[in-house]
C-alpha positions, 0 to 999 in steps of 0.5 A: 827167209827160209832155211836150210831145215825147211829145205830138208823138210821138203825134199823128204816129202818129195823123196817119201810122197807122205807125210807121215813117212817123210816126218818120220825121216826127219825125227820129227812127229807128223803135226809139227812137219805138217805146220812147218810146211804150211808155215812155209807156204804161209811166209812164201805165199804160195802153195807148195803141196796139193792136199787132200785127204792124203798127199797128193803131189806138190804143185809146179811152184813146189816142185820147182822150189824142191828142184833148187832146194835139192842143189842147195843141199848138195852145195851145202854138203859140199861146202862143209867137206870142203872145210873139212878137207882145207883143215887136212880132214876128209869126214862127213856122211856118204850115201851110196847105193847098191844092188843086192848083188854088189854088196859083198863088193860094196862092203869090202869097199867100204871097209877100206874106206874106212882105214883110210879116212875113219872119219868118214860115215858111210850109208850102205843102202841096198835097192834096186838099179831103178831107184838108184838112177833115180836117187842120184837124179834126186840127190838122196844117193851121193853113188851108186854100186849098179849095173852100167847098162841100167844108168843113164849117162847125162850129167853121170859119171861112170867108174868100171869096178868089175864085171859080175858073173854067176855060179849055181849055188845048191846043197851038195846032194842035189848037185851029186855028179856034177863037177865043177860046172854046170849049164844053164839048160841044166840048171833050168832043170833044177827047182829054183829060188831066185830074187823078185821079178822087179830086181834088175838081176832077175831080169839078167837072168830070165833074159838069159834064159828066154835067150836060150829058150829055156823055161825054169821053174822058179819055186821061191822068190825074195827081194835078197839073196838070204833066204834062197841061200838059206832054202838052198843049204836045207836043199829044197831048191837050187840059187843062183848068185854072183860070184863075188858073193859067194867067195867072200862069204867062203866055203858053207858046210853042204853046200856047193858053188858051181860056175855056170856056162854055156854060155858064161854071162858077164855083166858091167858093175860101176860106180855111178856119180852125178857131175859135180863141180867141184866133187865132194870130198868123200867120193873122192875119197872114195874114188882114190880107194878103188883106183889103190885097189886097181893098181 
């Protein structure tokens, strides 16, 4: 018989490809997740990992095993917030995540979540576009606040929330001069701290540069916005940030937030969800939220 736990079990060490980490996740020590799995495959008669030295991948029995568990799980959620719903209570874990440059949205969104459903406990976990489609494909991410071009659309439900555009955030006397805009050939001149290669708003940006055949000087890179902000205030090198950022962090004494045109860049955020039937409660919740906020 296997149970739900057993099933937890798997796909944390399909989600972490490691033993360790994925025993870990599930609060347990390593020994005792490593006998569980091999109880398993013991009362199942099939091997479920392939094992070396280290881990190695499951086989197809254990792949397939993993596929179904991760719906199994997701109808088990369901099925509790659907109890809870039917006693007039809309409560149970949300999972979502977010691109580094939607988190201040992503935040405030959550916080009206909570006055209007206090029960609900949201996980905010900041990551890449990439991760992301692949999370919800997977089942360890119930939404995603990303990027609408970087989500397929199969078996996916896209929400518009709003469209993301930048400004040059730098120290006062490195933008001495400069009104209240400033170009993008401009900018390039300036010595730049920017996110991470991999990071899908690096790509926007060194896209929009290479359109305009431009070569910035890229001095620092980091996988979050903190750091470049930090560099920026003490006025070693110059940041680029979306704008939703930087106006709910407010005004930051010596510094300075210029829009950034010629051309000005929008991008498409969205809320992605895989197709469920029925929905869960919490992204409902949720979806009712941003639909009081647009109207």
């Amino acid at each position: 018989m296997i149970e739900l736990k057993d099933l937890q079990l798997l796909t944390a060490l399909a989600r972490h490809q490691h033993f360790a980490k994925a025993a870990e996740s599930c609060n347990m020590s390593q020994p005792a997740f490593s006998m569980r799995i091999r109880g398993l495959e013991d009362r199942l008669g099939v091997s479920i990992v392939r094992r070396g030295n280290r881990f190695q991948g499951l086989t197809g029995e254990g792949q397939m095993i993993v596929d179904r568990a991760r719906r199994i799980l997701d109808d088990a959620k369901a099925l509790d917030q659907e109890i809870a719903a039917a006693r007039g209570e809309v409560t149970g874990t949300l999972v979502i995540g977010v691109v580094p440059t939607a988190t201040s949205y992503a935040a405030q969104l959550i916080n009206r979540l909570h006055q209007a459903h206090p029960r609900v406990l949201v996980r905010l976990e900041v990551t890449t576009s990439l991760l992301i489609q692949q999370r919800l494909y997977d089942g360890t991410l119930d939404a995603g606040v990303t990027y609408s071009d970087s989500v397929g659309r199969e078996h996916m439900r896209l929400l518009p929330l709003y469209d993301e555009s930048y400004v040059l955030f730098a120290s006062e006397d490195m933008l001495a001069g400069h009104g209240e805009e400033i170009s993008w050939r401009e900018a390039a001149a300036l010595p730049l701290g920017l996110l991470e290669p991999q990071m899908q708003n690096r790509r926007i940006l060194d896209r929009i540069f290479a359109d305009l055949g431009l070569r910035p000087e890229v001095m620092s890179e980091s996988t979050g916005f903190m750091a470049s902000m930090i560099m920026a205030r003490e006025g070693s090198v110059a940041t680029i940030l979306p704008r939703a950022l930087v106006e709910a962090l407010g005004p930051l004494e010596g510094t300075r937030a210029l829009r950034l045109v010629d051309p000005e860049q929008n991008r498409a955020i969205c809320l992605a969800c895989i197709e469920r039937d029925p929905e869960l409660t919490t992204i409902n919740a949720l979806r009712n939220v941003i639909a009081a906020d647009a109207s």
